[in-house]
N, C-alpha and C positions, 0 to 999 in steps of 0.2 A: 230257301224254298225253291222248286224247281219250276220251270216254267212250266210245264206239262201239269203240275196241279192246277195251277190255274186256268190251261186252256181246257183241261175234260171237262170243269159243269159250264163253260163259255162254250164250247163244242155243242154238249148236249144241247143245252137251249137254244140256240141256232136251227140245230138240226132240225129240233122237234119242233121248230115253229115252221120249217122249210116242208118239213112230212105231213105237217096236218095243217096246210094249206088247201088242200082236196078234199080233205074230209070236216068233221064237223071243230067247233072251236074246243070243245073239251077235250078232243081226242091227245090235244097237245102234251098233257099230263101222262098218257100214255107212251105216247112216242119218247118225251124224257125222261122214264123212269130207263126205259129199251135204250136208249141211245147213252145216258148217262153209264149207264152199268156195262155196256159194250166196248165206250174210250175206256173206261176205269181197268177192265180185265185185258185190253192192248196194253195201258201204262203198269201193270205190276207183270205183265209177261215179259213187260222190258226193261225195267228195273230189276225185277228181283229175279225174272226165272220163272217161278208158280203164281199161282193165282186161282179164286173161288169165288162161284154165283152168290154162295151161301153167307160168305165171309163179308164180303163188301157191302149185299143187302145189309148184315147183321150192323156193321159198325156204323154205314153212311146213311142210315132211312130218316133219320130227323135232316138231314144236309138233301138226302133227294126229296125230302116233302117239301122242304123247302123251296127247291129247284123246280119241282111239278107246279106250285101256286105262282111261281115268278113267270115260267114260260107260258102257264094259260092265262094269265092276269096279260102276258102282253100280246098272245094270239087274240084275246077277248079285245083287249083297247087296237088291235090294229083295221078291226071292222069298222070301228069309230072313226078313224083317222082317215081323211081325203087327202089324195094327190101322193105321188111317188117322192117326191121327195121330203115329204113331210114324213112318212113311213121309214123312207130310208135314216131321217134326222134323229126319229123316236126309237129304234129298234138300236141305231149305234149309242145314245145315250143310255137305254137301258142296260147294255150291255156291259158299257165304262162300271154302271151303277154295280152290277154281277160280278165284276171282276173285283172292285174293291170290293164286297162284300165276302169273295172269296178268298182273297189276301186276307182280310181280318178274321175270320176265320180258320181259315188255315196257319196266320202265324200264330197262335195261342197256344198255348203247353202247360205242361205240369211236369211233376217230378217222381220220379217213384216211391222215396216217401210220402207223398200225396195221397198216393192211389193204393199204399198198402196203408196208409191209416184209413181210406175210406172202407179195405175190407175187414177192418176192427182184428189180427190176427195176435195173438194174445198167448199165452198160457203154453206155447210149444214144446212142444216132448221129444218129438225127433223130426228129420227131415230124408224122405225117400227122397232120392234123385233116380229118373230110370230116362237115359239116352234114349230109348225105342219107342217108350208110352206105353208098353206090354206089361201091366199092371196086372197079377205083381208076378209075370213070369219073365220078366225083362232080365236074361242071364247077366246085365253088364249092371245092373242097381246098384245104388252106392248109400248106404244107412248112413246118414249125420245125426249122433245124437249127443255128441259134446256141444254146451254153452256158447263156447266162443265161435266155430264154427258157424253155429245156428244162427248169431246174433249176426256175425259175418255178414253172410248171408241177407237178411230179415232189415238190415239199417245199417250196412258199409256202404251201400251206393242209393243210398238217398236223396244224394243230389244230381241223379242222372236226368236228363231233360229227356223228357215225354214228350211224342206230339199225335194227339188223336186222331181218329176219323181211318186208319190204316189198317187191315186186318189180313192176311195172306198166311195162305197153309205150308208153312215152309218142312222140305223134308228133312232138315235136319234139327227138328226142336226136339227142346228138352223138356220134358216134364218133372216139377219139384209139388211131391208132392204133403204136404204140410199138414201132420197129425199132431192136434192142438189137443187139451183136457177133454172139449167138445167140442165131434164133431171133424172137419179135417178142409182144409183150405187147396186150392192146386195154381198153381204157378206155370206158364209155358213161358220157353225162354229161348230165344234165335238171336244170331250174329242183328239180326234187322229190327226183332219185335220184341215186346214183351207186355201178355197177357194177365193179369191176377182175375183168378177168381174164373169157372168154368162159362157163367154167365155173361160175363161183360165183356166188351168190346178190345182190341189189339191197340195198342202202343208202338208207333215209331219211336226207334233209339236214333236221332240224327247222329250222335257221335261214337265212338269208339264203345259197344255194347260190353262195359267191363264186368259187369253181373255173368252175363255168356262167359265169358272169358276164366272168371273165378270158378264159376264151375264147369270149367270143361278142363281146367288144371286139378279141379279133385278128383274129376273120374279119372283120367289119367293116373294120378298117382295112387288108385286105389286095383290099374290094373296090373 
C-alpha cells in the first residue's frame, strides 16, 4: 500500500480543521470534502496520469462521509478542550486513530470473481470488445462468441486481487461489452482498473492486470 493513501484523508482532516478554525465548527465537513477530493485528484495525476471530479466522488463518498463526521466530530471536541497542549495531545491521537482506520480500510480486497458473482452475469451469448467505447461504431470491435473464449474471459482470472475505493478515467480502457439471454452487462478494463457493471464503482488491479492483457492479445490478433 502506498504511503500517499494514507496521507490524502490524514491531509484532508488536518487541513480541514486548520481552514475552519475561522469560521463556524460545521464548516469543517465542508472544508474535508474540498480538501479531501483536491489531495485525491494530485495523487491519481501522479500515479496514473488522468484523474476525475466525478469518479472519486462516485467510488470514495461512503470513505469521505466518513472523513466529514471524523474531522467535525474533532473540530466540535476541540472547543471543549483547554490549554494548547492538551489540543495539541488530542488532535495527534485522533489522527494515529485515522490513520489506522485508514490502513484497515485501505488494505481490504476482493477478487474478480467476487465482484462478477455479485453482478449475477449468466446465460452469455457473445462478447463485444470495442478498444474506443464507440458503441457499436468502434471500426476496431472484436465479436467473441465461442464458449471457451467467453468462459476465458468471464472465470480465468478469478483470482485476480481487487482493491476498492480507486476510480480514474483512464484513456486507454476497454470496454467488454456482455450480451447475456437478458438484458446485457459492460465491463471496463485498464493496464490499472477494472470496473463490472456501469453503475458501480472502479477496482485497483495491484498486480500484473492479466484480464487487460488477454484482451489486448485478442484484438490484436483479430487485426
Amino acid at each position: 500500500m502506498n504511503v500517499v493513501e494514507i496521507l490524502v484523508p490524514v491531509l484532508a482532516v488536518l487541513f480541514s480543521i486548520l481552514a475552519s478554525n475561522n469560521f463556524k465548527w460545521w464548516t469543517a465537513a465542508f472544508f474535508t470534502i474540498i480538501t479531501y477530493i483536491g489531495f485525491q485528484l494530485i495523487f491519481d495525476l501522479y500515479l496514473y496520469g488522468v484523474t476525475s471530479v466525478v469518479d472519486i466522488i462516485a467510488s470514495n463518498w461512503v470513505f469521505i462521509g466518513v472523513l466529514t463526521v471524523f474531522s467535525t466530530s474533532i473540530r466540535l471536541a476541540l472547543t471543549a478542550v483547554t490549554g494548547r497542549l492538551m489540543k495539541v495531545a488530542f488532535v495527534f491521537v485522533m489522527v494515529l486513530i485515522l490513520a489506522g482506520f485508514t490502513v484497515i480500510t485501505q488494505v481490504q480486497t476482493t477478487t474478480l470473481g467476487e465482484v462478477l458473482k455479485d453482478e449475477e452475469i449468466e446465460e452469455v451469448q457473445e462478447i463485444t470488445i470495442n478498444p474506443s467505447g464507440l458503441v457499436p461504431w468502434d471500426p476496431n470491435e472484436v465479436v467473441v462468441d465461442d464458449e471457451e473464449t467467453i468462459n476465458r474471459i468471464l472465470s480465468g482470472f478469478n483470482d485476480l486481487t481487487l482493491r476498492s475505493g480507486v476510480s480514474i478515467p483512464p484513456e486507454d480502457r476497454i470496454f467488454l461489452n456482455i450480451d447475456q439471454r437478458v438484458g446485457q452487462k459492460r465491463i471496463e478494463v485498464d493496464e490499472h482498473f477494472i470496473r463490472v457493471g456501469v453503475m458501480s464503482g472502479s477496482y485497483r488491479v495491484d498486480e500484473q492486470n492479466e484480464l487487460y492483457q488477454f484482451i489486448q492479445e485478442l484484438i490484436e490478433s483479430e487485426q
